[in-house]
VEXTIDO-912016 format. One record per atom (N, C-alpha, C): residue number from 1; residue in one letter; y, x negated, z negated; atom name. Coordinates in steps of 0.1 Angstrom, whole numbers, plus 5000, padded with zeros to 4 digits. Example, Ala and Ser with C-alpha at 12.3 -4.5 7.8 and 13.67 -1.06 7.14 Angstrom:
1,A,4943,4868,4922,N
1,A,4955,4877,4922,CA
1,A,4967,4868,4922,C
2,S,4978,4872,4929,N
2,S,4989,4863,4929,CA
2,S,5000,4871,4921,C
***
This chain:
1,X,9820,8499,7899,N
1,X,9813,8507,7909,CA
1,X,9801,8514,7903,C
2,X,9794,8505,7897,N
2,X,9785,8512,7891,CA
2,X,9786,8523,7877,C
3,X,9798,8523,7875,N
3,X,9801,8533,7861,CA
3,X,9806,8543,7870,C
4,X,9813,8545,7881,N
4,X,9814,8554,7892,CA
4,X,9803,8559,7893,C
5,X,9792,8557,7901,N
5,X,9782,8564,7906,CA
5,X,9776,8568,7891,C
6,X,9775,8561,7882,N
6,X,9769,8568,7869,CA
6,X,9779,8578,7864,C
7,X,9794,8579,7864,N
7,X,9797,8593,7863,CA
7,X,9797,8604,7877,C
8,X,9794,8599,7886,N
8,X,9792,8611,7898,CA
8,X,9777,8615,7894,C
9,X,9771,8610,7890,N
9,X,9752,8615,7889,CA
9,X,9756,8629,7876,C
10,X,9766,8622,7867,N
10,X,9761,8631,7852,CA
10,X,9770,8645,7856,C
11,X,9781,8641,7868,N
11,X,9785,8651,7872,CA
11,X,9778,8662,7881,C
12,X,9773,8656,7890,N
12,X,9761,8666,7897,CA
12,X,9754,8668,7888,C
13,X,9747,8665,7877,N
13,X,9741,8672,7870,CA
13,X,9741,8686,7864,C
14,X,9755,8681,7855,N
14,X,9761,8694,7852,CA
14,X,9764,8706,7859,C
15,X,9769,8701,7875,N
15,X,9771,8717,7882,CA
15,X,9757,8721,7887,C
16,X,9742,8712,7888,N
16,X,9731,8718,7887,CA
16,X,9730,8725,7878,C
17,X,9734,8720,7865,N
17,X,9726,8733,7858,CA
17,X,9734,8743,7852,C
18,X,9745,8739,7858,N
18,X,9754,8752,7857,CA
18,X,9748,8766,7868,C
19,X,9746,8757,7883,N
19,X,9743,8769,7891,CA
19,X,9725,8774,7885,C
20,X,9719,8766,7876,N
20,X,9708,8774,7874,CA
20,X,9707,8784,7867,C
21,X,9719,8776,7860,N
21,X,9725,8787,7842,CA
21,X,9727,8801,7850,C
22,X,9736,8800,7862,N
22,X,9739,8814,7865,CA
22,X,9733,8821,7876,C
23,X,9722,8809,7880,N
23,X,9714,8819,7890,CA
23,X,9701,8826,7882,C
24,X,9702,8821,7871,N
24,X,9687,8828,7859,CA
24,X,9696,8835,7855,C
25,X,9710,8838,7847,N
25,X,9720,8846,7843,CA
25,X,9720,8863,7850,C
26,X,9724,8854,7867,N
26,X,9723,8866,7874,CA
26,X,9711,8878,7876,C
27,X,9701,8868,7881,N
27,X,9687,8871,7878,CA
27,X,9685,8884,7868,C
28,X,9685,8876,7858,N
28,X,9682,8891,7846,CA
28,X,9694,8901,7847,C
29,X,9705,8900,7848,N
29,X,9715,8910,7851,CA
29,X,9708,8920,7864,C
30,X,9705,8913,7873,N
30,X,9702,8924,7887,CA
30,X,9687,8930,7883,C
31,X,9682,8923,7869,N
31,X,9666,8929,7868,CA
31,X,9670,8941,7861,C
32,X,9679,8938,7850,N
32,X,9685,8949,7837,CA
32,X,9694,8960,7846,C
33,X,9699,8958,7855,N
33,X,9709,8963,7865,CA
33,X,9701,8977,7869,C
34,X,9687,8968,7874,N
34,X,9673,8977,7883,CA
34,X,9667,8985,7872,C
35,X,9665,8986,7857,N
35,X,9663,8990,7853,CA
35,X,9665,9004,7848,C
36,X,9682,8997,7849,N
36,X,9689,9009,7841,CA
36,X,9690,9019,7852,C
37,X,9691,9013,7862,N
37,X,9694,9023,7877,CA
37,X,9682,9030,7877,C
38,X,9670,9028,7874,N
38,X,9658,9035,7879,CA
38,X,9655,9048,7871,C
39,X,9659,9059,7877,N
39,X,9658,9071,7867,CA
39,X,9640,9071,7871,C
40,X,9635,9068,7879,N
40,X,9616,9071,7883,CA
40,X,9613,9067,7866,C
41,X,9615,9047,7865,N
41,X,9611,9047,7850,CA
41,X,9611,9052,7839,C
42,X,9625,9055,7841,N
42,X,9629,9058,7828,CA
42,X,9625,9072,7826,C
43,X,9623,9082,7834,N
43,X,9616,9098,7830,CA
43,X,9601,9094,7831,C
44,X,9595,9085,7832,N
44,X,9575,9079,7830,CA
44,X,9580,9073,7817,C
45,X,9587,9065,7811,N
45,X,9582,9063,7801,CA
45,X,9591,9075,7791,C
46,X,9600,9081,7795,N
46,X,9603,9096,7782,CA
46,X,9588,9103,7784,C
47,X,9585,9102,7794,N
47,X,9573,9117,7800,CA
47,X,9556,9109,7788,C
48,X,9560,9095,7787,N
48,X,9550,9086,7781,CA
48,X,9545,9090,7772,C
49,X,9559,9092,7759,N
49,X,9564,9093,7748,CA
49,X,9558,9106,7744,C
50,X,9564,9116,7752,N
50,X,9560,9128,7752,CA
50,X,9547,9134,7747,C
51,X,9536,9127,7755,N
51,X,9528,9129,7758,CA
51,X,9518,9122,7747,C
52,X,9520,9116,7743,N
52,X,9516,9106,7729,CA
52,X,9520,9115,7720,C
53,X,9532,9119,7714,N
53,X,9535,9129,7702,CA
53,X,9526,9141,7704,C
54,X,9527,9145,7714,N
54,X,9521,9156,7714,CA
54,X,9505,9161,7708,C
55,X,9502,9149,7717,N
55,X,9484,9148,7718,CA
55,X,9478,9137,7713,C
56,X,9487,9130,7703,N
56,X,9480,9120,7697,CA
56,X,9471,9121,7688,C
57,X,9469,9135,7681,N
57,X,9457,9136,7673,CA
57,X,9445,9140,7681,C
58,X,9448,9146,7692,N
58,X,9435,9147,7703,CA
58,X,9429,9136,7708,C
59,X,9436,9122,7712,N
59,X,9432,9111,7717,CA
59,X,9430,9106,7703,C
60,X,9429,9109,7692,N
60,X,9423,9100,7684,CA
60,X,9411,9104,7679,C
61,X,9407,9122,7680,N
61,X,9396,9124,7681,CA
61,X,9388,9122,7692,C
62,X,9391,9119,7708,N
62,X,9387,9113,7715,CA
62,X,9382,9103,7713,C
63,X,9390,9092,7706,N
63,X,9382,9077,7701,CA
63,X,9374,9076,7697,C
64,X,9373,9090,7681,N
64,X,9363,9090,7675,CA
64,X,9353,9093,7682,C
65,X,9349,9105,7691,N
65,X,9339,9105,7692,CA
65,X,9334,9095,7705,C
66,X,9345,9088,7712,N
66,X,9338,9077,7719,CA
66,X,9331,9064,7708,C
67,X,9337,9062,7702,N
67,X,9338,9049,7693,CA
67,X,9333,9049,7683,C
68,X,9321,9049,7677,N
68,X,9314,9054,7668,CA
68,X,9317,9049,7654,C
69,X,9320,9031,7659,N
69,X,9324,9024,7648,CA
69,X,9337,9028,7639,C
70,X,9347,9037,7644,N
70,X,9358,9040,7640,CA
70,X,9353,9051,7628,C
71,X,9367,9049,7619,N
71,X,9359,9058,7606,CA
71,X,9366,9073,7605,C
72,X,9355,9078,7599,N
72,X,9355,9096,7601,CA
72,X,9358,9101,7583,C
73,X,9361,9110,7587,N
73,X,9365,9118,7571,CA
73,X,9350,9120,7565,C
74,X,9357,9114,7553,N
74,X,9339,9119,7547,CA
74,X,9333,9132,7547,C
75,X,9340,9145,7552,N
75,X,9333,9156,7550,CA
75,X,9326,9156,7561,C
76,X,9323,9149,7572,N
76,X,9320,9152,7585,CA
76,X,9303,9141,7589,C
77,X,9307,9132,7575,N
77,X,9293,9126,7576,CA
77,X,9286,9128,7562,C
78,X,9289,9133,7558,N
78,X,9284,9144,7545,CA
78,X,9271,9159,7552,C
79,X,9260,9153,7552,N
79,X,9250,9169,7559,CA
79,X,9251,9177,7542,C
80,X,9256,9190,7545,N
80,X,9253,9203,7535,CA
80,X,9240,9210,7542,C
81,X,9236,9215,7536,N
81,X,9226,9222,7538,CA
81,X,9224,9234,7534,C
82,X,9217,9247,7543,N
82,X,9216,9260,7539,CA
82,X,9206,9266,7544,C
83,X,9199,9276,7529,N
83,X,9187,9280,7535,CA
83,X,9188,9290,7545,C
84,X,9174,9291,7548,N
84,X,9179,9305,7558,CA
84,X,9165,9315,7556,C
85,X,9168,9328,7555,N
85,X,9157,9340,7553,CA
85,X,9148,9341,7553,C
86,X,9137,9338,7548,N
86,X,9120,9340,7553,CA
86,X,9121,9327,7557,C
87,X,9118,9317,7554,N
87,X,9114,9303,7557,CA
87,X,9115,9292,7548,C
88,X,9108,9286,7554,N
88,X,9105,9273,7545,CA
88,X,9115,9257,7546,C
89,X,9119,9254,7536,N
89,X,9131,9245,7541,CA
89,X,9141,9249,7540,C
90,X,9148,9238,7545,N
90,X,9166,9243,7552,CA
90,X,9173,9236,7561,C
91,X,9183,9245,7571,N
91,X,9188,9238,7581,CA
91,X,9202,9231,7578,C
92,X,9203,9224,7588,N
92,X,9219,9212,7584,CA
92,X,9225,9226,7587,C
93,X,9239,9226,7578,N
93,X,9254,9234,7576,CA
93,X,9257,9232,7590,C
94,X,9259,9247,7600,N
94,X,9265,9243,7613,CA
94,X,9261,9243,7625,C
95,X,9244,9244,7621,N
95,X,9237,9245,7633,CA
95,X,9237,9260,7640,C
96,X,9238,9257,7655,N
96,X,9239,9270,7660,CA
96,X,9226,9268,7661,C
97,X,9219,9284,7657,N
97,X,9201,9286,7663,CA
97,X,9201,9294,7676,C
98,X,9212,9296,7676,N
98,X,9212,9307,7689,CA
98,X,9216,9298,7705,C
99,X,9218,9286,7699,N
99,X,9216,9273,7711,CA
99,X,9206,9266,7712,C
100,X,9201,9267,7722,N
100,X,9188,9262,7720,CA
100,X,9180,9263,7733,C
101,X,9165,9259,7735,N
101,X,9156,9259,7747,CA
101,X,9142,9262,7743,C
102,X,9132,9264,7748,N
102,X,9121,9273,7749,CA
102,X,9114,9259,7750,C
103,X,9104,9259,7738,N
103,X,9097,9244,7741,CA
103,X,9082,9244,7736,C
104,X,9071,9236,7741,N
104,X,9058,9242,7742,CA
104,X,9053,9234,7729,C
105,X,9046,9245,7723,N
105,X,9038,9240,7714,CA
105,X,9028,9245,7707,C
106,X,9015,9236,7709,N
106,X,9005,9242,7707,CA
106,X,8995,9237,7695,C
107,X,9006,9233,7682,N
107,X,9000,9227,7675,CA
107,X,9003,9242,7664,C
108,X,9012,9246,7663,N
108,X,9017,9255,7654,CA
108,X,9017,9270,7655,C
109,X,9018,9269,7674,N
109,X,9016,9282,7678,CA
109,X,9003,9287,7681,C
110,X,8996,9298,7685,N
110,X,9003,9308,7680,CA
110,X,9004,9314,7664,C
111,X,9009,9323,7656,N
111,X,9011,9325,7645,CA
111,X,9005,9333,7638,C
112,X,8999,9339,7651,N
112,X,8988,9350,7646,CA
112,X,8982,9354,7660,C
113,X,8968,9360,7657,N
113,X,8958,9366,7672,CA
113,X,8958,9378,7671,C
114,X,8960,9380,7687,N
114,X,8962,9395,7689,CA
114,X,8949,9403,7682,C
115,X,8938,9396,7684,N
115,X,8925,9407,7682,CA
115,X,8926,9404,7660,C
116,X,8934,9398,7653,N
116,X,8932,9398,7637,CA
116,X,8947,9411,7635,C
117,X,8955,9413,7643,N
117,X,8960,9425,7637,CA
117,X,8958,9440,7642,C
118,X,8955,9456,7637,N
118,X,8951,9462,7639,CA
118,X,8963,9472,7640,C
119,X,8975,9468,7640,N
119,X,8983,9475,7641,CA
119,X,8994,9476,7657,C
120,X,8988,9469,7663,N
120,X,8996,9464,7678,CA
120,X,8992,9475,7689,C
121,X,9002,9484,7691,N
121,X,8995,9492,7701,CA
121,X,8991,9490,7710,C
122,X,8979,9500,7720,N
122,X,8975,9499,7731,CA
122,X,8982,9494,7745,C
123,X,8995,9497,7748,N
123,X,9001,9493,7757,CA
123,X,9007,9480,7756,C
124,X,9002,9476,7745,N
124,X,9009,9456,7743,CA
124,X,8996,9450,7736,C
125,X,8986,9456,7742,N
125,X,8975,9446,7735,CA
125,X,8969,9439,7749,C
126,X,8977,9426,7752,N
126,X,8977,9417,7765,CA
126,X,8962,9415,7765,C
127,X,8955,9411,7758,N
127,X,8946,9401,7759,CA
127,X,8936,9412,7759,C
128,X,8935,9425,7756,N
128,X,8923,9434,7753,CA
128,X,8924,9442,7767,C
129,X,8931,9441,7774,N
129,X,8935,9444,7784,CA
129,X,8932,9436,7798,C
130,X,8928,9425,7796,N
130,X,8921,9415,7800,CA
130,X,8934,9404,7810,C
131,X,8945,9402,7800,N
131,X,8951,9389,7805,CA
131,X,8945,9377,7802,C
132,X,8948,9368,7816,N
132,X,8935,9359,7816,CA
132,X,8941,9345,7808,C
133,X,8953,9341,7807,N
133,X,8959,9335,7801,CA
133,X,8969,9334,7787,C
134,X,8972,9324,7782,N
134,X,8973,9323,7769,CA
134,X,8986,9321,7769,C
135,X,8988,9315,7772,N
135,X,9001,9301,7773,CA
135,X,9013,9308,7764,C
136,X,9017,9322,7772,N
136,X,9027,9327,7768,CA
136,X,9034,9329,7749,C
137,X,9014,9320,7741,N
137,X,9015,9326,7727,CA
137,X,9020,9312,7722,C
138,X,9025,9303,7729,N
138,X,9027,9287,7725,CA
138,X,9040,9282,7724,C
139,X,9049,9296,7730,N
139,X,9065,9285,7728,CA
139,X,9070,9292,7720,C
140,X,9077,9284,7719,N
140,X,9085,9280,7704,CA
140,X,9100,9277,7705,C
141,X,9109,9282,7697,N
141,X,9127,9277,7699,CA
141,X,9129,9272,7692,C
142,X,9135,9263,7703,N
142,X,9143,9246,7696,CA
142,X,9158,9248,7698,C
143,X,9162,9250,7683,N
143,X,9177,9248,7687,CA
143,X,9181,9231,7690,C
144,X,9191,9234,7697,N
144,X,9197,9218,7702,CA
144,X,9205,9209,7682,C
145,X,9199,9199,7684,N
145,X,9210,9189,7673,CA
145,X,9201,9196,7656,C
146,X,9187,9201,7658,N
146,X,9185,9206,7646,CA
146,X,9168,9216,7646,C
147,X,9165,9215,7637,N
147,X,9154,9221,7634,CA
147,X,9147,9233,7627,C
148,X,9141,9241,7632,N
148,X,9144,9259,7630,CA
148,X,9135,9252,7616,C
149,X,9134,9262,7603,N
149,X,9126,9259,7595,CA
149,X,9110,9264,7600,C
150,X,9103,9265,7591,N
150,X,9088,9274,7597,CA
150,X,9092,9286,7586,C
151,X,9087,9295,7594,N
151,X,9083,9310,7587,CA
151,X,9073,9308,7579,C
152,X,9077,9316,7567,N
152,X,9064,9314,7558,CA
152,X,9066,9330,7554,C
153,X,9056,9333,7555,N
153,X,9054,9350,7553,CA
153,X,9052,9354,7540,C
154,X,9049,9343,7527,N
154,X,9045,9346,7516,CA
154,X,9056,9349,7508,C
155,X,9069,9339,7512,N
155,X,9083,9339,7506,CA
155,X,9089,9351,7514,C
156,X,9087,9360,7525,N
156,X,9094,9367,7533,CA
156,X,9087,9383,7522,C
157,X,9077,9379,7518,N
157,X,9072,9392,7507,CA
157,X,9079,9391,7500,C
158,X,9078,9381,7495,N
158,X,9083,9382,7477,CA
158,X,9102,9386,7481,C
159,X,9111,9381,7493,N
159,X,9119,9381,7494,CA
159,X,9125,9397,7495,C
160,X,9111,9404,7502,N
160,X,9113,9418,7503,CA
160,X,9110,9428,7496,C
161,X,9106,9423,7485,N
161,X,9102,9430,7470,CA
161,X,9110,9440,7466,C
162,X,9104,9453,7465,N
162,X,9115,9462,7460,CA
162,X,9127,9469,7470,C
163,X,9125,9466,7482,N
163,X,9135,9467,7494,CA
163,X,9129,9470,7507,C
164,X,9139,9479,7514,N
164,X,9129,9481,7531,CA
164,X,9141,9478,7537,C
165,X,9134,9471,7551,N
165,X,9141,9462,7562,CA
165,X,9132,9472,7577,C
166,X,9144,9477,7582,N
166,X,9141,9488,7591,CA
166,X,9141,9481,7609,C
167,X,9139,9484,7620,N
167,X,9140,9479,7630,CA
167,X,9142,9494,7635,C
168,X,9154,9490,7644,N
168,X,9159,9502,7652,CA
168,X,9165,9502,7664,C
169,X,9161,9508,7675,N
169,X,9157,9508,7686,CA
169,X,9152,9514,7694,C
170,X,9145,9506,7706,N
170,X,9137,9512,7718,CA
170,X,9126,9502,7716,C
171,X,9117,9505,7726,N
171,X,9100,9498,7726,CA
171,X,9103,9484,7724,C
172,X,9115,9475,7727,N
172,X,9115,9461,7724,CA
172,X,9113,9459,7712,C
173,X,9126,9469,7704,N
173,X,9125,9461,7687,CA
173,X,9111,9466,7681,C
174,X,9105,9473,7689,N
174,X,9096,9482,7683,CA
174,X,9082,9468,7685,C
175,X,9080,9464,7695,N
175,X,9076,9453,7699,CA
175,X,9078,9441,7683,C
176,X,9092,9437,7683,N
176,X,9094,9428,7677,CA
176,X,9090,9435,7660,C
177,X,9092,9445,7659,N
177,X,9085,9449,7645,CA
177,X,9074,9450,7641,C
178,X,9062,9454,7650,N
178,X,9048,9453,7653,CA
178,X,9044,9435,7650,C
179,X,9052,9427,7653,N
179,X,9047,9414,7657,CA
179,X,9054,9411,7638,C
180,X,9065,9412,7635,N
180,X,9067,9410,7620,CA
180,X,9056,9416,7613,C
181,X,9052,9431,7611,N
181,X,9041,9434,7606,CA
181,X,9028,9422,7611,C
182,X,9023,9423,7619,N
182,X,9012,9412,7620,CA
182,X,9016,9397,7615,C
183,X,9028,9393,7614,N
183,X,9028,9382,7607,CA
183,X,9027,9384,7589,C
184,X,9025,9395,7582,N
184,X,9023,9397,7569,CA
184,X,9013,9404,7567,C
185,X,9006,9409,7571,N
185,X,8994,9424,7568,CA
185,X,8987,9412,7557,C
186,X,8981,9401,7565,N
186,X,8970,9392,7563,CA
186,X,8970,9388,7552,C
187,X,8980,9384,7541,N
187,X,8983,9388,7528,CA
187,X,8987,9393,7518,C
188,X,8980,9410,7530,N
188,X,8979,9419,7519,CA
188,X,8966,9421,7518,C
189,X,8963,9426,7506,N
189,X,8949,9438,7504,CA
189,X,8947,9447,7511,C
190,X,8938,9452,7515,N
190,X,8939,9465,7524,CA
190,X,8935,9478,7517,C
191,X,8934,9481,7507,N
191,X,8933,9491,7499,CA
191,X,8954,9488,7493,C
192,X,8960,9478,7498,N
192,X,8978,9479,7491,CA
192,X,8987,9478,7504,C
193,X,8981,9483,7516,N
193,X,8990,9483,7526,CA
193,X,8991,9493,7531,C
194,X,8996,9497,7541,N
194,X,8996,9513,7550,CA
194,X,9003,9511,7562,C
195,X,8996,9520,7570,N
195,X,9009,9528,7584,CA
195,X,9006,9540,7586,C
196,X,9022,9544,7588,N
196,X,9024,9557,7587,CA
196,X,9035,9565,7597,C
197,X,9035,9574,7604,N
197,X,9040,9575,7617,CA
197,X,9049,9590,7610,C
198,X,9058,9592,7610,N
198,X,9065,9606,7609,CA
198,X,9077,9607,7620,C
199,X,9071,9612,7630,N
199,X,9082,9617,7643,CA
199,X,9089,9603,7648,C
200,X,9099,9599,7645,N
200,X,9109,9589,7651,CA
200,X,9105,9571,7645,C
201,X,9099,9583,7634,N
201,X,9099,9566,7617,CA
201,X,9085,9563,7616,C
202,X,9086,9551,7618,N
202,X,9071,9544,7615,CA
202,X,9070,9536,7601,C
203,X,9061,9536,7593,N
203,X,9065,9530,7578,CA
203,X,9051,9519,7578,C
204,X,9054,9507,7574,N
204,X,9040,9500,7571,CA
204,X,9047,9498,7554,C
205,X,9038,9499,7548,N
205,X,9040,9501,7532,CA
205,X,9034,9486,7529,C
206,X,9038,9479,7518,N
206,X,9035,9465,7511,CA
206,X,9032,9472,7496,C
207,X,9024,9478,7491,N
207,X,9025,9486,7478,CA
207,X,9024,9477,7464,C
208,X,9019,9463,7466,N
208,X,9020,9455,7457,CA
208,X,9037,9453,7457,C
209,X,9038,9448,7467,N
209,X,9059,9445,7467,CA
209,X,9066,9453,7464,C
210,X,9064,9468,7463,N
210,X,9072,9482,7463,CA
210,X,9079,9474,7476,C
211,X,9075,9477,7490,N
211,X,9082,9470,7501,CA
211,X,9082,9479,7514,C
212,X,9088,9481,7521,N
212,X,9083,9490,7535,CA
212,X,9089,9483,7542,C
213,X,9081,9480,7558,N
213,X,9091,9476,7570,CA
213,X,9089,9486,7578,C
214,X,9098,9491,7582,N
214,X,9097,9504,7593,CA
214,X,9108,9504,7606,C
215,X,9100,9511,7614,N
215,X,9110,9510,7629,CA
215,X,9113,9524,7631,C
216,X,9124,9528,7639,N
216,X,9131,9536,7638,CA
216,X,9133,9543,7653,C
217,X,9133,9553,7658,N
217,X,9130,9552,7676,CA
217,X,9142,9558,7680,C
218,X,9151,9550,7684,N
218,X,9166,9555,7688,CA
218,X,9174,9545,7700,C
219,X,9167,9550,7712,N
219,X,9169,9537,7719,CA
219,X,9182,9536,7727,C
220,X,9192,9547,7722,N
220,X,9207,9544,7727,CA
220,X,9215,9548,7714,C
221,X,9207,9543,7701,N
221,X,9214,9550,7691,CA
221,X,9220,9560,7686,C
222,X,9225,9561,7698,N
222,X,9236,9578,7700,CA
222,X,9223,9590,7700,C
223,X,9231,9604,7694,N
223,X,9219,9613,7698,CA
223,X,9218,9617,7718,C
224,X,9206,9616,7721,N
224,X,9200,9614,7733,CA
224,X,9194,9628,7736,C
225,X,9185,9632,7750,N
225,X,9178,9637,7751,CA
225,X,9165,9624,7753,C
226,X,9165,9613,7748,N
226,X,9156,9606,7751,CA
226,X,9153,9599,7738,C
227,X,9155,9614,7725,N
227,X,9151,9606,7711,CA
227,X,9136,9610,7710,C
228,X,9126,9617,7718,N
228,X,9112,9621,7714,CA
228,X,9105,9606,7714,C
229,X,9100,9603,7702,N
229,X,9096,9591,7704,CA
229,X,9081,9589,7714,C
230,X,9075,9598,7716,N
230,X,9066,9600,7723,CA
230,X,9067,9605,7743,C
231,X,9078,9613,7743,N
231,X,9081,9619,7755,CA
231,X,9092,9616,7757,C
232,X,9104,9607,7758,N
232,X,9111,9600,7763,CA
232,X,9115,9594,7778,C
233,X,9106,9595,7789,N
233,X,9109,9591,7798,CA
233,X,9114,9603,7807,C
234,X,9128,9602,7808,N
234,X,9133,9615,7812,CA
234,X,9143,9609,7825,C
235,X,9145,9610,7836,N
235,X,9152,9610,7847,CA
235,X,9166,9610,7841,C
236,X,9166,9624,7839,N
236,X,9182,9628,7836,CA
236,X,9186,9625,7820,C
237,X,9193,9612,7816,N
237,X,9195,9612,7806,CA
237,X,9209,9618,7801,C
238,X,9213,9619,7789,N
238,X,9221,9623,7780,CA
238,X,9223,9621,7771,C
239,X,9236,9614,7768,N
239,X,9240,9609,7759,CA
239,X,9248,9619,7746,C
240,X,9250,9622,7737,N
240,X,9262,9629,7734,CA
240,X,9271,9614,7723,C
241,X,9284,9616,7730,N
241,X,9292,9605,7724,CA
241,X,9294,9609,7710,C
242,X,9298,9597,7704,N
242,X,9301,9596,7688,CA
242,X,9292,9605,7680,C
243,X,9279,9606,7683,N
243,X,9265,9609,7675,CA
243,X,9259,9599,7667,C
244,X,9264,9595,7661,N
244,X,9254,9583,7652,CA
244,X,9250,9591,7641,C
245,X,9260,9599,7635,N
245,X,9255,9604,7626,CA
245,X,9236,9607,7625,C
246,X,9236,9613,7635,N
246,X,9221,9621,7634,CA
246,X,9211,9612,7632,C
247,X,9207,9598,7639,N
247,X,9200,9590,7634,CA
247,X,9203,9582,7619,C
248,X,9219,9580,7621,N
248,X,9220,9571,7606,CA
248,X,9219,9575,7592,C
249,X,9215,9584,7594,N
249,X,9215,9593,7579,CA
249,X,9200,9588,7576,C
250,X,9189,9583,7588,N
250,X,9171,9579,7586,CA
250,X,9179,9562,7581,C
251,X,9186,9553,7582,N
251,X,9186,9542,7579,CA
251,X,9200,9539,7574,C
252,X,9208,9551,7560,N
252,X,9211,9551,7549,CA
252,X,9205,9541,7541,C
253,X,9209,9535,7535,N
253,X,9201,9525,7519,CA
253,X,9192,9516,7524,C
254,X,9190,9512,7538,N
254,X,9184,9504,7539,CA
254,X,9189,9486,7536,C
255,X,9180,9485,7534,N
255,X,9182,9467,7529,CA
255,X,9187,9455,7539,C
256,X,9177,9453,7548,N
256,X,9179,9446,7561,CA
256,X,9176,9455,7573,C
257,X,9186,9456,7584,N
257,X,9185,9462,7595,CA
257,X,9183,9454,7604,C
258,X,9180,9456,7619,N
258,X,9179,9451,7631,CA
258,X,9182,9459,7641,C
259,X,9190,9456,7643,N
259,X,9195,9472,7660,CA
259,X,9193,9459,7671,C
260,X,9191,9474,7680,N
260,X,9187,9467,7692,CA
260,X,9191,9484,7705,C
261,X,9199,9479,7715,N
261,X,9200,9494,7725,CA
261,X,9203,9490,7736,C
262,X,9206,9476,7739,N
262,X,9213,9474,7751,CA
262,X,9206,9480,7764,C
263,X,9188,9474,7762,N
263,X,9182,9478,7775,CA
263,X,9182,9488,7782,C
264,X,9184,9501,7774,N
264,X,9183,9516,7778,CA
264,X,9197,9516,7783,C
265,X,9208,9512,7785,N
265,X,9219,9515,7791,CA
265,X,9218,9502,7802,C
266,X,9209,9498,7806,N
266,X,9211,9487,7816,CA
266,X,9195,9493,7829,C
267,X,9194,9503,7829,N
267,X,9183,9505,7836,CA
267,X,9186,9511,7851,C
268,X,9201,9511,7853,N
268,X,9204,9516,7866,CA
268,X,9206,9529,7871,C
269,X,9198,9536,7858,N
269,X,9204,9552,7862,CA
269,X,9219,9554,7858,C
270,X,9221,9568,7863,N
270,X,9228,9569,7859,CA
270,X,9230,9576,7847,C
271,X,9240,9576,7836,N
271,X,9236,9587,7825,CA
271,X,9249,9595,7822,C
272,X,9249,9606,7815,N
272,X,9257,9616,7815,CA
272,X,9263,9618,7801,C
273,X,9272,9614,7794,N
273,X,9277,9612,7782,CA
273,X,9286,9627,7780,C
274,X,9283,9635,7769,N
274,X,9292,9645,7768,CA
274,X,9304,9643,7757,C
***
């Protein structure tokens, strides 16, 4: 009796775990079954794949620049450096200067006083004119991720030795050329410098440098009825198209240029192009 009941126990056993064998069996069959049937999966993980080949060099420069610890090609933490024109120093390879913000400073600025240069005409001498404030002589551009060098005027002579650098334009560049002149006169001699006005061309002479910086009065470039550098404000303007010639023949051979014309076609009249 008792070897009975001891083979009916080992017998129940076995069809237990027989039905477990095939209810786990089944189990994974109806999961693999669900699988294979599920086209939603299966096009998310092709669409996964996809998406990884594609753009896996983008998400890995994403890493990098989240993850700082991760390593970079050495050219990229390598600073080159390059000088730049009339200045002292040099900036990191790559800096934009033309990005940047307007920032106060009044340890360096201003760079020169209106009443120490004698060359600044009457209609831009602020302060002689009796503006009561300064401030405007104090900012300074800060490019973003980097630092403008300082101008140094002594290296901007010797750089212009032997060569003329012209400014050409309307009253802005004419502006900005006045203000270059006043950043160098001061070391010159004044028996070795000059200005000199001939119709459109203004010349400030450097005679120790063999040097001239001069501005040029062309304030749509094109020939104009609005080239009198003196009587210019004319209602009805006129342009005559593909005229360059007629001014560019005055800033032939020159060394360094600066154009500037935008403002005179932004003033709202209208103008008449032949």
């Amino acid at each position: 009796m008792f070897l009975y009941n001891v083979m009916n126990m080992k017998r129940s056993f076995k069809i237990s775990k027989m039905k477990q064998s095939l209810t786990a069996s089944s189990s994974s069959s109806s999961l693999i079954r669900r699988a294979r049937l599920s086209p939603y999966l299966l096009a998310l993980l092709v669409f996964t794949v996809f998406v990884v080949i594609l753009h896996g060099e983008d998400f890995m420069c994403l890493l990098g620049q989240l993850d700082p610890s991760l390593d970079r090609p050495a050219t990229r933490t390598e600073k080159k450096w390059e000088e730049l024109p009339f200045s002292i120093g040099k900036t990191p390879e790559g800096c934009d200067l033309f990005s940047g913000r307007w920032v106060w400073d009044d340890s360096t600025r201003p760079l020169y006083e209106e009443s120490e240069c004698p060359y600044i005409q009457p209609q831009l001498t602020c302060q002689e004119h009796g503006r009561p404030d300064k401030d405007y002589q104090h900012w300074r551009w800060q490019p973003h991720g980097c630092d403008l060098p300082s101008f140094n005027a002594t290296l901007m002579l010797e750089t212009l030795r032997g060569k003329r650098m012209m400014f050409v334009g309307d009253s802005l560049n004419r502006g900005q050329y006045v203000s270059m002149v006043c950043l160098l006169h001061r070391l010159i001699p004044e028996d070795q410098k000059s200005m000199e006005t001939f119709g459109s061309l203004t010349v400030f002479t450097a005679k120790e440098y063999n040097a001239t910086i001069e501005f040029y009065w062309a304030p749509f470039l094109l020939e104009s009825n609005s080239d009198d550098a003196v009587i210019h404000r004319v209602s009805d303007r006129i342009v005559r198209r593909g005229s360059i010639n007629k001014h560019g023949k005055n800033w032939k051979g020159v060394d360094i240029i600066v154009f500037n014309t935008y403002l005179w076609w932004m003033t709202g009249l209208d103008i008449k192009i032949l």
